[in-house]
N, C-alpha and C positions, 0 to 999 in steps of 0.2 A: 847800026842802032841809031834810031832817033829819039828825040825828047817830045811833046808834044804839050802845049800848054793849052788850054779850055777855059772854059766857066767865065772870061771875061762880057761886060756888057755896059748897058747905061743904069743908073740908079741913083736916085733923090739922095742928098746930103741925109745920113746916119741908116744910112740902109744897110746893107752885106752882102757880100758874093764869096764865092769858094771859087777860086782856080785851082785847078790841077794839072801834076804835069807829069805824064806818062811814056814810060818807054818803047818804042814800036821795035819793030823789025830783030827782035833777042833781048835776051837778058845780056846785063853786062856789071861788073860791078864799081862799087860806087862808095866813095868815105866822105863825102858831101854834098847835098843838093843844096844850091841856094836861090833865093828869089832876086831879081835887081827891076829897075823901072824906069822906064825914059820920059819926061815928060817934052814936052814940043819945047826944042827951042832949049834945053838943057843935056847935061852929059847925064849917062846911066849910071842910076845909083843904086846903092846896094838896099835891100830889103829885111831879108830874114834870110838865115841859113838852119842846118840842120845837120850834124856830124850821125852818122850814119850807124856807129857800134852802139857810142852811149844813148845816143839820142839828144844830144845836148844843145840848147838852141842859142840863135843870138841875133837880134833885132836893132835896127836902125833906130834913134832913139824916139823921131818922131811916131814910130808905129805901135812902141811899146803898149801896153794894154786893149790895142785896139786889135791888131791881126796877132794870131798862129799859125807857126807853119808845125807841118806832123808828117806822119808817112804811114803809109800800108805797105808791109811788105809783099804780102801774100798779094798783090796785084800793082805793085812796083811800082807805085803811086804816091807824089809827095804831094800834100795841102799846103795851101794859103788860104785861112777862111780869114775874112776882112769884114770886123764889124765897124761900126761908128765911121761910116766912111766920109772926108770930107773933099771939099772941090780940088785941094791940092793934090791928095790922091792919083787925081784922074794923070795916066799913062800907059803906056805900053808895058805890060808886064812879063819879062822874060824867066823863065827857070833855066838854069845850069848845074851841072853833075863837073865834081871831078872824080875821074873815073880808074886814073892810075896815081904813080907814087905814094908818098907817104900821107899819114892825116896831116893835115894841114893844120901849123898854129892857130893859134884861138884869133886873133888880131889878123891874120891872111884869110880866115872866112868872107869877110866883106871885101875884099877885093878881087875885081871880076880876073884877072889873071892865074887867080888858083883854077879856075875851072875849063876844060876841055872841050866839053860839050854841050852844045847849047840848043833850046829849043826857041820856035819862033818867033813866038807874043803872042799877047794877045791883050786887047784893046780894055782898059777901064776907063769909064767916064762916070765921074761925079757930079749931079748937076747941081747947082743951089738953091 
């Protein structure tokens, strides 16, 4: 099973894109997806998550009102829709799934060692 992340691209200061990130090769399951993001030249940081029974969400604070992340089950598909985007934005944007043990404390969602499986990136750039 792979992750596969999409929808990234270039877009003017307060624009929006939607990434997605899709499971290839089986179904598998999963008690969290989460989002993190690299920018050039910095370590990877956490994004958005998403606990998988409740649906319970939890955002980095600088994202708060601007992105959502969500899921479709029926096609095993988690969003990032990213409105009001600005230049510091622009990174590589990874999704990751943990796919086994327990749900994960609320405060271990943002750190990238809860999760097991990870998808590629994909590239956002913000321009000003």
């Amino acid at each position: 099973v792979q992750l596969q992340a999409s929808g990234g691209g270039l877009v003017q200061a307060g624009g929006s894109l939607r990434l997605s990130c899709a499971a290839s090769g089986g179904t598998f399951s999963r008690n969290a997806v989460a989002w993190f993001r690299q920018a050039p030249g910095k370590e990877r940081a956490f994004v958005a998550a998403i606990r998988e029974h409740s649906g319970a969400t939890k955002y980095t604070d600088s994202v708060k009102g601007r992105f959502t992340i969500s899921r479709d089950n029926a096609k095993n598909t988690v969003y990032l829709q990213m409105n009001g985007l600005k230049p510091e934005d622009t990174a590589v944007y990874y999704c990751a799934s943990r796919t086994g043990g327990s749900m994960p404390i609320w405060s271990m969602l943002a750190d990238e060692r809860t999760y097991d499986l990870w998808g590629q990136g994909t590239q956002v750039t913000v321009s000003s």
